[in-house]
C-alpha positions in Angstrom: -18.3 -15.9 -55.5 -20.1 -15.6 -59.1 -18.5 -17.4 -61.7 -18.8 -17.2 -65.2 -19.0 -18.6 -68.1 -17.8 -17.5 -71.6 -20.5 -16.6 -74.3 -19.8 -17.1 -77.6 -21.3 -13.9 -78.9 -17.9 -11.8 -78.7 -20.2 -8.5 -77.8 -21.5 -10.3 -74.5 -18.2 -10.3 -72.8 -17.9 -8.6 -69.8 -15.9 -5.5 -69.7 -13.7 -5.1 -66.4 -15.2 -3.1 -63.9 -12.8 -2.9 -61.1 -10.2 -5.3 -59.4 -11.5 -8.7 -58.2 -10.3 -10.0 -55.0 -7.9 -12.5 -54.9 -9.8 -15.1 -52.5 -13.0 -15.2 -50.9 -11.9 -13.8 -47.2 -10.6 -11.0 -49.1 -14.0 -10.4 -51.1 -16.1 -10.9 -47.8 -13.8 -8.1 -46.2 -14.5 -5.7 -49.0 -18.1 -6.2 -48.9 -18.3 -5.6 -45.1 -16.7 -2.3 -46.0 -18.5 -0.9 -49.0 -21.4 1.4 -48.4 -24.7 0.6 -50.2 -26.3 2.6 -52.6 -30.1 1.9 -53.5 -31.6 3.3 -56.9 -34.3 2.5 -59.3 -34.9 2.8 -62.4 -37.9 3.7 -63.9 -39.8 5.6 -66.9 -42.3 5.1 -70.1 -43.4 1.4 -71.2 -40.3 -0.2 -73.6 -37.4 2.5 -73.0 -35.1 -0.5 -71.8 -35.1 -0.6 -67.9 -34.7 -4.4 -67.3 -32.3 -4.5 -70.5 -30.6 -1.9 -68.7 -30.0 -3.7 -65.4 -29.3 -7.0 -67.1 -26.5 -5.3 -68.7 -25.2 -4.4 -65.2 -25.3 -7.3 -63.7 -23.9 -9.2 -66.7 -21.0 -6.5 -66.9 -20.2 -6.5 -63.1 -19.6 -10.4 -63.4 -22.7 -10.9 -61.0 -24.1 -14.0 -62.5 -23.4 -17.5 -61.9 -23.4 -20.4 -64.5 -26.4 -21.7 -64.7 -28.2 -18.0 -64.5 -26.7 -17.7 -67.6 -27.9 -20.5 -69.2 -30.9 -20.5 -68.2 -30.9 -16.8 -69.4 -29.9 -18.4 -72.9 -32.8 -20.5 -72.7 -35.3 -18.4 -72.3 -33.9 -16.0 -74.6 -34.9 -18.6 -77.4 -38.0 -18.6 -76.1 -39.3 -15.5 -75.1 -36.4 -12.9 -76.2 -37.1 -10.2 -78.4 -33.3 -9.6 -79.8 -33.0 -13.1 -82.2 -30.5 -15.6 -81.4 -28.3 -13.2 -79.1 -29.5 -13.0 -75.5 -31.9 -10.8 -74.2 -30.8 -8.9 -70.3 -34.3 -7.9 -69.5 -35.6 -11.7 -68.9 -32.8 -11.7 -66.0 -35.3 -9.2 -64.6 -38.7 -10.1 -65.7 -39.4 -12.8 -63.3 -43.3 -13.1 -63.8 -44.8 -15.7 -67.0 -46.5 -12.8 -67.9 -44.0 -10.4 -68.1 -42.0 -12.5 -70.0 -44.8 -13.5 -72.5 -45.9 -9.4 -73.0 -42.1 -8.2 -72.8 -43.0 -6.0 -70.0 -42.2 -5.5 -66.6 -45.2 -5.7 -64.0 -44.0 -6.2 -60.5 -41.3 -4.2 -58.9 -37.9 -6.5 -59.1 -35.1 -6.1 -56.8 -31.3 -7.4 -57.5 -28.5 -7.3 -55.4 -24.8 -6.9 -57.2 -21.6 -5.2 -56.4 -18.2 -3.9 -57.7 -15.3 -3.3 -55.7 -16.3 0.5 -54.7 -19.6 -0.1 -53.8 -22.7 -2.7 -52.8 -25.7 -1.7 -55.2 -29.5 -2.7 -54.6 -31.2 -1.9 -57.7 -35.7 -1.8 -57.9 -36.7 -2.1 -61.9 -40.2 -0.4 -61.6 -43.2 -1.1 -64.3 -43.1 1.9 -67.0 -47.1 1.3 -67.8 -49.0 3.8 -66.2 -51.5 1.5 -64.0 -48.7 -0.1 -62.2 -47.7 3.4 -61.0 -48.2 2.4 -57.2 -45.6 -0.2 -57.9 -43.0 2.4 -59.2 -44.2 5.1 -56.1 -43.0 1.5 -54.3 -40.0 0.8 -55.7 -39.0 4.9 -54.8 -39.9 4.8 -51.6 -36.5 3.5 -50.6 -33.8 4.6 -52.8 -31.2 7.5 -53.2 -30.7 7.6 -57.1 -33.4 7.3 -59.5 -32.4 6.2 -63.1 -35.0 8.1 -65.2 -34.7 6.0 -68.7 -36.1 7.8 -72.4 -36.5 6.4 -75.3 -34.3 8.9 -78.2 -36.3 8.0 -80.9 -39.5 9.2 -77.8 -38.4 12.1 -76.1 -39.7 13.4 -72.9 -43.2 11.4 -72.3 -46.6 11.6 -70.3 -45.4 8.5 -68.2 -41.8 10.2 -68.2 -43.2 13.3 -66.7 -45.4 11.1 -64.0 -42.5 9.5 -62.9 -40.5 12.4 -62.5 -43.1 14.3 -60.9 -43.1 10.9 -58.2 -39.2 11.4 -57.4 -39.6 14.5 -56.8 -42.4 13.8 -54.4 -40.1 11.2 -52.7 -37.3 13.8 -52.1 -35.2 11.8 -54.1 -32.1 14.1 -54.7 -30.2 12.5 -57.6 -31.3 11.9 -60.8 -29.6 9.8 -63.7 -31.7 11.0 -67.2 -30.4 7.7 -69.1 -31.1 8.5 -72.5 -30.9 4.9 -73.9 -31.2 3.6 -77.4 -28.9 5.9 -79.1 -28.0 3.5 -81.1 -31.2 3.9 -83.0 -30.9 7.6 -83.8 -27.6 6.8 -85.4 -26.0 8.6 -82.0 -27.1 11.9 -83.0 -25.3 14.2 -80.0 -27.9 17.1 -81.7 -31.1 14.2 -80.4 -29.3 13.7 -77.2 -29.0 17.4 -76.1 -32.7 18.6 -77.4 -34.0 15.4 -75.2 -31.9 16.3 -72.1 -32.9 20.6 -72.8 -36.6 19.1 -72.7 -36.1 17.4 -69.2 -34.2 20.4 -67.7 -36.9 22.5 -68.2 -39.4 20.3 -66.3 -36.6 19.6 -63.8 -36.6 23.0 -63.0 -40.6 23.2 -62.2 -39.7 20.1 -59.8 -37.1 21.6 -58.1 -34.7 19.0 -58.7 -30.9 20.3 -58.8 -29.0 17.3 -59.3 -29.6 15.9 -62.9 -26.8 13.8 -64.4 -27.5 13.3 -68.1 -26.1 10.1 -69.9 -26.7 9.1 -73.4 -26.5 5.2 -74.0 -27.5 2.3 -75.8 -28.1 -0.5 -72.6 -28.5 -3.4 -75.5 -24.8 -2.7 -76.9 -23.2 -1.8 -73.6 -22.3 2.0 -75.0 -21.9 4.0 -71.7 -23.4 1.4 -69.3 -19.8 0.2 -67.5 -17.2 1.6 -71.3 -17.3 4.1 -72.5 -18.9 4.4 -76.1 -16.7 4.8 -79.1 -20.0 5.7 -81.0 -20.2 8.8 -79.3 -17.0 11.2 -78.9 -19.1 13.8 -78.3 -19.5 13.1 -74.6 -17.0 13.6 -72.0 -19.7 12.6 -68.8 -18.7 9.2 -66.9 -20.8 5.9 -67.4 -23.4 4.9 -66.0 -21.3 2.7 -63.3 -18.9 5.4 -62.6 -21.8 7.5 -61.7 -23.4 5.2 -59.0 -19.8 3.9 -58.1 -19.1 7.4 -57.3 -22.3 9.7 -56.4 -22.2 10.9 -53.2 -25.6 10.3 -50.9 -25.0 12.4 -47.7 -27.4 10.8 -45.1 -29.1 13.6 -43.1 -27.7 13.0 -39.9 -30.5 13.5 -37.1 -29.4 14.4 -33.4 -33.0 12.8 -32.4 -33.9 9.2 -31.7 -36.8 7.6 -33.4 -37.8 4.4 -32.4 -41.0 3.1 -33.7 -42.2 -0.1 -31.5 -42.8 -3.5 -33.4 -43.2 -5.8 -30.5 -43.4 -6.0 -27.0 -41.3 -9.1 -25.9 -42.1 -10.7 -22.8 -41.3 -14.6 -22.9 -41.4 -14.9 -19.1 -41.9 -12.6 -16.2 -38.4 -11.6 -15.9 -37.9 -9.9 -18.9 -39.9 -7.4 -20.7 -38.1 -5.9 -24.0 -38.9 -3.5 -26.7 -38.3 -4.3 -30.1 -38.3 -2.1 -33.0 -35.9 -1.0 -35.7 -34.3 2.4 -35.1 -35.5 4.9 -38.1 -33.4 8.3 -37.0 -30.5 8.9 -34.6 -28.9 6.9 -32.0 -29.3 5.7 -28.3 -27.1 4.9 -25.5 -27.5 2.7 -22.7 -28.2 4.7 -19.9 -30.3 7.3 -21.8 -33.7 8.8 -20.5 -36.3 8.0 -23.3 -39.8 8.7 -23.3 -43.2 7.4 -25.1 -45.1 10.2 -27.5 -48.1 9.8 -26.9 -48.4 9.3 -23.0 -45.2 11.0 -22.0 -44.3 8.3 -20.0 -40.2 8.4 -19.0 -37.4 5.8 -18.3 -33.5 4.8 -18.7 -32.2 2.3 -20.8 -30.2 -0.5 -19.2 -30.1 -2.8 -22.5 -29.4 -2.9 -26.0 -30.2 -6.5 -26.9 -29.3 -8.1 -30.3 -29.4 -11.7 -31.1 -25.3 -11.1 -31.5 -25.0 -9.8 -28.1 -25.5 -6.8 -26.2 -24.7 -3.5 -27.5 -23.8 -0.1 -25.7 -26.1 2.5 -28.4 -27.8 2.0 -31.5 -27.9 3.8 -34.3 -29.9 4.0 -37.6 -31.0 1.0 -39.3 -30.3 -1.1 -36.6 -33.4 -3.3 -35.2 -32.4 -4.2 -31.5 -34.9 -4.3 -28.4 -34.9 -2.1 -25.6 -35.0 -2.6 -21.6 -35.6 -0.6 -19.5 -35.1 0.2 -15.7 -38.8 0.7 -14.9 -42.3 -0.2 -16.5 -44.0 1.4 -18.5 -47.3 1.4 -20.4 -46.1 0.7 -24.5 -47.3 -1.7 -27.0 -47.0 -1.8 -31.0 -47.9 1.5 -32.7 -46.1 3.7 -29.8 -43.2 5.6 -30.8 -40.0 5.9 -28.2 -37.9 9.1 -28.8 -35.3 10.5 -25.9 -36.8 12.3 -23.1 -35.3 15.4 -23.9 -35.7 15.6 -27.6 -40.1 14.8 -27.8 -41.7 14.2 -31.1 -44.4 15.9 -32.3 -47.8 14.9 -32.9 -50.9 15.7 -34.8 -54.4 14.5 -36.2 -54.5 16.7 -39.4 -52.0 17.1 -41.7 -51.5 17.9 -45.7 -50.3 15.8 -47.7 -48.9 15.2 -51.2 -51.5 11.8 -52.1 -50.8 9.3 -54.7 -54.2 7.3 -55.4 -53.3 4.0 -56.5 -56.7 2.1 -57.1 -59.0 2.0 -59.2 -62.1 2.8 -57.1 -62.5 6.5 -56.4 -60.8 8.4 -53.8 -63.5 10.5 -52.0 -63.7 12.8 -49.2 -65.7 12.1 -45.8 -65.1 8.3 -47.1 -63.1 6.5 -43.8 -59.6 4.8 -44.8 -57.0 3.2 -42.5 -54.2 5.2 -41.9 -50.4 3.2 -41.7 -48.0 6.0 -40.2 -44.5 3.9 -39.2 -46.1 1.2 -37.0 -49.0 3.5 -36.1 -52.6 2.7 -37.5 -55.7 5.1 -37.3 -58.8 6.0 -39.0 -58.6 8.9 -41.7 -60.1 10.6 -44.3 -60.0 13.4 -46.7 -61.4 16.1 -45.5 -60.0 18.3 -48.6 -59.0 17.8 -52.0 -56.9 21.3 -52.5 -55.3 20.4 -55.9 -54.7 17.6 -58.6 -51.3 18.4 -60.1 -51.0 18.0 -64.2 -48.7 15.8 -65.0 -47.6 17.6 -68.4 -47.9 20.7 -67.5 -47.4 21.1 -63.0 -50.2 22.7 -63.1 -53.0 22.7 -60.1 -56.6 21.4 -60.8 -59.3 21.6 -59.1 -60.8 18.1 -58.4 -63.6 16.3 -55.7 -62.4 12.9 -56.1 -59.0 11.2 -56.9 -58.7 8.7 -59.5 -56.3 6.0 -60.3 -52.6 7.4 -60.3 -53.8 10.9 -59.4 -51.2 13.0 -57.7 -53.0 15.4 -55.5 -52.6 17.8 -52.5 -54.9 17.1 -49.7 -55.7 17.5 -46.4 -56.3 14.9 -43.8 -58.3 13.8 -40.6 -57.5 11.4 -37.9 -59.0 9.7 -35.7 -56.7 10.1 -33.0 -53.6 12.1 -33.0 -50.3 10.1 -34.0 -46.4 11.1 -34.4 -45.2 12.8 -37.4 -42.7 14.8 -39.1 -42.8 16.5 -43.0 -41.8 14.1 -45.2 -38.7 16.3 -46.2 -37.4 15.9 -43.0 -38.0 12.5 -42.1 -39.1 9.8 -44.6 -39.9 6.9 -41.4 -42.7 10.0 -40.2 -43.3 11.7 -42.8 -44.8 8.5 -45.0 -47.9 6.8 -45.2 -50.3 4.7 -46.9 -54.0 4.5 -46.6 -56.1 0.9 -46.7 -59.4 0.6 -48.1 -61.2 -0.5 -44.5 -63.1 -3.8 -46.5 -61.0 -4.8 -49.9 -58.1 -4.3 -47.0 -55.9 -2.9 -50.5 -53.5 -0.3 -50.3 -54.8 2.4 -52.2 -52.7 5.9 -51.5 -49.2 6.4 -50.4 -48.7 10.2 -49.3 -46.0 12.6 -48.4 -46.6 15.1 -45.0 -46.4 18.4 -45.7 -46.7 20.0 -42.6 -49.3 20.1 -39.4 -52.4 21.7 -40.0 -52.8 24.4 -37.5 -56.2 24.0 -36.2 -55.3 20.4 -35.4 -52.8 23.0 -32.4 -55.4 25.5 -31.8 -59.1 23.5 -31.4 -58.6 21.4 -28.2 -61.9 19.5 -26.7 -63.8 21.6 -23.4 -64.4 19.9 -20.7 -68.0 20.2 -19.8 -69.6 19.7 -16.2 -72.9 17.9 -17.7 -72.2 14.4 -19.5 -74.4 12.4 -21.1 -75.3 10.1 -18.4 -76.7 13.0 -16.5 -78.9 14.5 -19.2 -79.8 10.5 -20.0 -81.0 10.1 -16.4 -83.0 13.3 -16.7 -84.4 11.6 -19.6 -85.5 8.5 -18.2 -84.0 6.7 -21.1 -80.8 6.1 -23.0 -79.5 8.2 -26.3 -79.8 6.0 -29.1 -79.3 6.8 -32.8 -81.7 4.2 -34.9 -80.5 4.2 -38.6 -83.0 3.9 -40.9 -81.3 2.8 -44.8 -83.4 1.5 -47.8 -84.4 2.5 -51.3 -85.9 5.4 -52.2 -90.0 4.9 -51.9 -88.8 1.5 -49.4 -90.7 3.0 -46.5 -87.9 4.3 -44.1 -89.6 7.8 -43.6 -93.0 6.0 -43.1 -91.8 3.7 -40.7 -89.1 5.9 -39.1 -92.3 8.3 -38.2 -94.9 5.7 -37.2 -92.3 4.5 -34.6 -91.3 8.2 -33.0 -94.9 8.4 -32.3 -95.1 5.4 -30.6 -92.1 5.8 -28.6 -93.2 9.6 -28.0 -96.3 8.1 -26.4 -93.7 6.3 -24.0 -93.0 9.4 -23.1 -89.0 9.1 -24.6 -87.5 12.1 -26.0 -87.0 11.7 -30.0 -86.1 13.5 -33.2 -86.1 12.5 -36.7 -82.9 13.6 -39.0 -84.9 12.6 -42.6 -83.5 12.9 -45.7 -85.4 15.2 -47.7 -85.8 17.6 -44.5 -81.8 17.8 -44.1 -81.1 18.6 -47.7 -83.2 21.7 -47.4 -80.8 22.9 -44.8 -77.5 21.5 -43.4 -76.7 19.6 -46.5 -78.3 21.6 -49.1 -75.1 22.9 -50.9 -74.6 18.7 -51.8 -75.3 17.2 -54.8 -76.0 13.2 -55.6 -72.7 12.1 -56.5 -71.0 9.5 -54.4 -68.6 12.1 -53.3 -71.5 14.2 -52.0 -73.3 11.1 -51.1 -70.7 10.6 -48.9 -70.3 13.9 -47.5 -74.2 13.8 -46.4 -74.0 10.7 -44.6 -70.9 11.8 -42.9 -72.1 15.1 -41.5 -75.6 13.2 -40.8 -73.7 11.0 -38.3 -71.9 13.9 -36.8 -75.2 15.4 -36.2 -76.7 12.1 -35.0 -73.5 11.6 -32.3 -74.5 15.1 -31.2 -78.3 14.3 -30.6 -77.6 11.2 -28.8 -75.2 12.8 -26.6 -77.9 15.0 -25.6 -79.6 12.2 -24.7 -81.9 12.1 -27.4 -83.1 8.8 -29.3 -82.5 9.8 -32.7 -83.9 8.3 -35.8 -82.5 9.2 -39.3 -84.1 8.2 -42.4 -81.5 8.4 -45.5 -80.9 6.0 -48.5 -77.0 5.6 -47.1 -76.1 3.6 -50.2 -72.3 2.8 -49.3 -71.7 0.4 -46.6 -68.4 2.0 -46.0 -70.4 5.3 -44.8 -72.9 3.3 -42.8 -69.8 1.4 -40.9 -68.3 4.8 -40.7 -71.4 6.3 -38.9 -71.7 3.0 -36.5 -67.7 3.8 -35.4 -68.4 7.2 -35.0 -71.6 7.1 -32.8 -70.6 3.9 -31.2 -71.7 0.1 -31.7 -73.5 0.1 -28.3 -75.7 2.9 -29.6 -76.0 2.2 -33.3 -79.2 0.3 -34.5 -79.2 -0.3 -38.1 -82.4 -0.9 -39.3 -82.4 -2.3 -42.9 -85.5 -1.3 -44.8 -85.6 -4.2 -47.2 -88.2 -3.2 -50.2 -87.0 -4.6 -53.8 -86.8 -1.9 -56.3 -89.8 -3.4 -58.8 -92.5 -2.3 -56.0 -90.2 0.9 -55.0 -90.8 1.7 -58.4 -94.2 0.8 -58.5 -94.7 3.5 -56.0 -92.3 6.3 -57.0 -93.8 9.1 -54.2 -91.9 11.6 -55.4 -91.4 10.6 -59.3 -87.9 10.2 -59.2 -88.1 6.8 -61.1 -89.3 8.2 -63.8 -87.0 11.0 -64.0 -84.2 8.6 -63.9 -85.6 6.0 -66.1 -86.2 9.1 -68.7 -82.6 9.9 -68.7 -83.1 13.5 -66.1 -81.2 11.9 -62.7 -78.0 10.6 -63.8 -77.2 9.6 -60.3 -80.3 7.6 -58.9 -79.8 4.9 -56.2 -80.9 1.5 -57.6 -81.2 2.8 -61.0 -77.9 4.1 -62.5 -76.0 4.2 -58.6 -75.4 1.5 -56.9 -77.3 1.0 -53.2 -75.2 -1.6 -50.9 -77.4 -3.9 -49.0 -76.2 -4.1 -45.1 -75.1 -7.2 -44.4 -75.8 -7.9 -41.0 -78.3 -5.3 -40.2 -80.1 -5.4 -36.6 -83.4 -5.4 -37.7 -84.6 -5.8 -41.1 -88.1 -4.3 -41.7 -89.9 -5.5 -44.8 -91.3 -2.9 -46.2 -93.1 -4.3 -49.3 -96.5 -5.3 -48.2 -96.5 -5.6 -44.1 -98.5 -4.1 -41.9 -97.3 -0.8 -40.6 -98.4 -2.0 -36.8 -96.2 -5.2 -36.8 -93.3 -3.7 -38.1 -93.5 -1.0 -35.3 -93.8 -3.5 -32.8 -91.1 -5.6 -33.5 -88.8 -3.1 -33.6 -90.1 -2.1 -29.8 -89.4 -5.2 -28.7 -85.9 -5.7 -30.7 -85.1 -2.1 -29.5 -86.3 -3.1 -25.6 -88.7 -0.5 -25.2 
């Protein structure tokens, strides 16, 4: 049990907050029987949110001895509030948060009163640690939205209140904190909490509990404030001791599987942590995706057996047959099915620095599924200030944008309204392996219902044997002026004389058709490579060896073509001519138009071209003979 010690600064003692127990069995007994209430807090840089939870847990008698001082410590040394001590460094974990006197990471505390267990996330206010606050919201049922008096209603205010929103976080504490420095001015307190209404109403948010307080004096955090008469509302501890969070309760059972556990061959268990609903021993569940059905005949815990689980609880599952699961599956009841889909729209928070772009291939985390994705469509940016819709072809760092998405394969979903386990995800950058989105479902799209693949009676292998040859694509990348068209060309005609069926998808030729409403920014960049590769999958299916010639600058889009068509019949041929003689030569001028300032997007120049890495064949294309290179690449290609 936390004990503590008295401070001599008479305005840091703790203020009672409820009945203690009376011995430890007693306290463990009330814990056991409390519900827990998760909120964060969160809002503009400096408006008090680690001050603020510092003062709770110093008022709810939640620190031991030697927190406190080591908390007097380092208020000497890094405080901001002179020889009294300062709450936020019981927050502010990081050196560096301590030495700027801001909060960086998302810190979690645990503390508790006699009506309830709290766990508390203090989220950064400055606006490129967004992702972290998106983070800390993901999770809780209250959000504590903090202002400054002396501030008002801000921009970073309005982003974080446009992200609970988003998160379907219901209520809303609008802690209007250092009213001690507008002299407690009740005519400051109501214009600030008019202000948020307003925009609360544009976010759709009913529940808004406004509380003016001053987190460094205590007014209003667990005592009322004698400074302010003019409010009748409860504390900020009454409020979150007594708020009411009613749970959704979901006749479903959602079960997305962790872990297969086999540790010998009498036993085969499936482990996961139970995310909606309940299950009973002796229920008929079934796997999403293959349909696949059986009864449960165990509930195993590491305390013992159980006869149903419910929500929250993480337990493994046997079954009376076997069946054909692994991690990523999700296990619903038989009779209740989940749905699925491979294109959805989403509410997108972009949480890196590097450009979000459509076409551009991202891992998608759904639950414990995994897929490829990428954004097809960028409907909307929303305006932070003002809700309103922008149009936009890329998302930028803390962009909050409605978009629609593609899968790779189809996985298990719900909106997020209904279901925050399947209606969340995040998407990772396929190379830097960062997280750089979390999203919201909206809903299915429709045509993910409606388009379903024809089966054909010719395959590829029969139009391949007609052939006499295998489809290939043969992926020409380089520099502009390198040589890929050259080369590209001089090798169709030799493998025409071989009598092989061929085509050449070049560059300049597709631009004039296909991909002529594209520009040269990376977004369209990306776009052109992605439909190229489409195209290309198409050909070889046909049976076709298809050669494209195209700068492809991104590895990302190269890697994406070479998933799409296949490794076994990708051959990336890496055209590897320095950009002094590619400028030297300058066929088409465009050098010169970009070294003159008239191409603002030129590969090599003022856009960046990404050399492959571990190409299959790399031609050199700044003095060799024409004849060799074609050659080798026969004999590297097997022809």
């Amino acid at each position: 049990m936390p004990r503590r010690a008295k401070s001599p600064v008479s305005e840091f003692e703790p203020h009672a907050v409820g009945e203690r127990p009376e011995s430890l069995e007693a306290f463990l007994l009330q814990q056991q029987s409390q519900d827990l209430l998760r909120f964060i807090t969160c809002g503009s840089v400096d408006d008090g949110k680690s001050t603020l939870i510092g003062r709770l847990l110093w008022e709810a008698q939640q620190l031991f001895e030697d927190q406190i001082a080591t908390l007097k410590t380092e208020s000497r040394k890094y405080g901001t509030q002179g020889d009294q001590m300062d709450f936020a460094l019981l927050v502010d974990g990081l050196a560096a948060e301590r030495e700027q006197g801001i909060t960086i990471d998302v810190a979690y505390r645990f503390f508790a009163t006699s009506r309830r267990k709290f766990i508390v996330a203090d989220t950064p206010g400055h606006e490129q640690y967004t992702r972290n606050m998106a983070t800390g919201a993901s999770t809780a049922d209250v959000a504590v939205l903090l202002i400054d008096a002396r501030q008002g209603v801000l921009t970073q205010t309005r982003r974080h209140a446009t992200l609970v929103a988003l998160m379907g976080i219901k209520q809303v504490v609008l802690a209007i904190n250092k009213m001690d420095l507008v002299g407690f001015d009740a005519i400051v307190f109501q214009r600030i909490k008019e202000d948020f209404e307003h925009l609360a109403a544009s976010l759709g948010m009913s529940a808004v509990t406004a509380i003016p307080l001053s987190a460094l004096r205590g007014d209003n955090v667990t005592r009322r404030s004698a400074s302010m008469p003019w409010y009748s509302g409860p504390t900020l501890l009454a409020y979150l001791e007594t708020v009411r969070i009613s749970a959704p309760e979901s006749k479903r059972f959602v079960f997305p599987l962790q872990w297969v556990n086999r540790p010998d061959s009498e036993f085969r268990g499936f482990c996961g942590t139970v995310t909606e609903g309940l299950v009973r021993v002796g229920d008929e569940v079934c796997v999403t995706a293959s349909g696949q059905k059986a009864r449960v005949t165990e509930i195993v815990t590491m305390d013992g057996n159980l006869s149903q689980a419910v929500t929250g609880d993480a337990v493994t599952l046997r079954l009376d047959k076997e069946i054909d699961a692994s991690r990523g599956d999700v296990i619903s009841l038989a009779h209740m099915p989940l749905e699925m889909t491979d294109q959805f729209e989403a509410a997108v928070v972009w949480m890196h620095q590097e450009a979000g772009l459509m076409g551009r291939n991202y891992e998608i985390k759904l639950a414990t599924q995994s897929a490829s994705a990428s954004i097809t469509t960028i409907k909307h940016r929303i305006d932070i200030n003002t809700q309103a819709h922008e149009a936009a072809n890329a998302l930028a760092l803390n962009d909050i944008s409605v978009c629609n998405l593609a899968l790779s394969r189809p996985l298990v979903f719900d909106a997020y309204a209904h279901s925050r386990a399947l209606g969340s995800f995040i998407l990772i950058d396929r190379f830097s392996h960062a997280t750089v989105a979390a999203g919201m479902i909206r809903h299915s799209l429709r045509r993910a219902q409606n388009v379903h693949m024809q089966a054909l009676s010719i395959h590829r292998a029969d139009r391949e044997r007609l052939n006499g040859h295998a489809g290939k694509v043969i992926w020409f990348t380089g520099l502009s002026g390198s040589g890929k068209s050259t080369i590209a060309n001089a090798l169709e005609v030799a493998l025409h004389r071989q009598g092989k069926r061929t085509y050449i998808l070049d560059g300049d030729n597709v631009r004039q058709g296909l991909n002529k409403d594209l520009g040269f920014t990376d977004a369209d960049r990306v776009e052109n490579i992605r439909r190229i590769a489409e195209v290309a999958k198409l050909m070889m299916d046909a049976g076709v060896i298809v050669l494209t010639a195209f700068i492809s600058p991104f590895k990302r889009e190269r890697e994406m073509a070479r998933e799409l068509i296949g490794a076994q019949g990708f051959f990336e041929v890496f055209v590897n001519t320095s950009l002094a003689v590619c400028e030297q030569r300058d066929p088409k001028g465009l050098y010169h138009k970009a070294r003159g300032g008239q191409l603002p997007n030129m590969t090599g120049i003022n856009s960046a071209y990404e050399a492959p890495e571990c190409p299959n064949f790399i031609a050199d294309g700044s003095g060799a003979f024409l004849d060799e290179i074609v050659s080798e690449l026969l004999e590297a290609l097997g022809y």
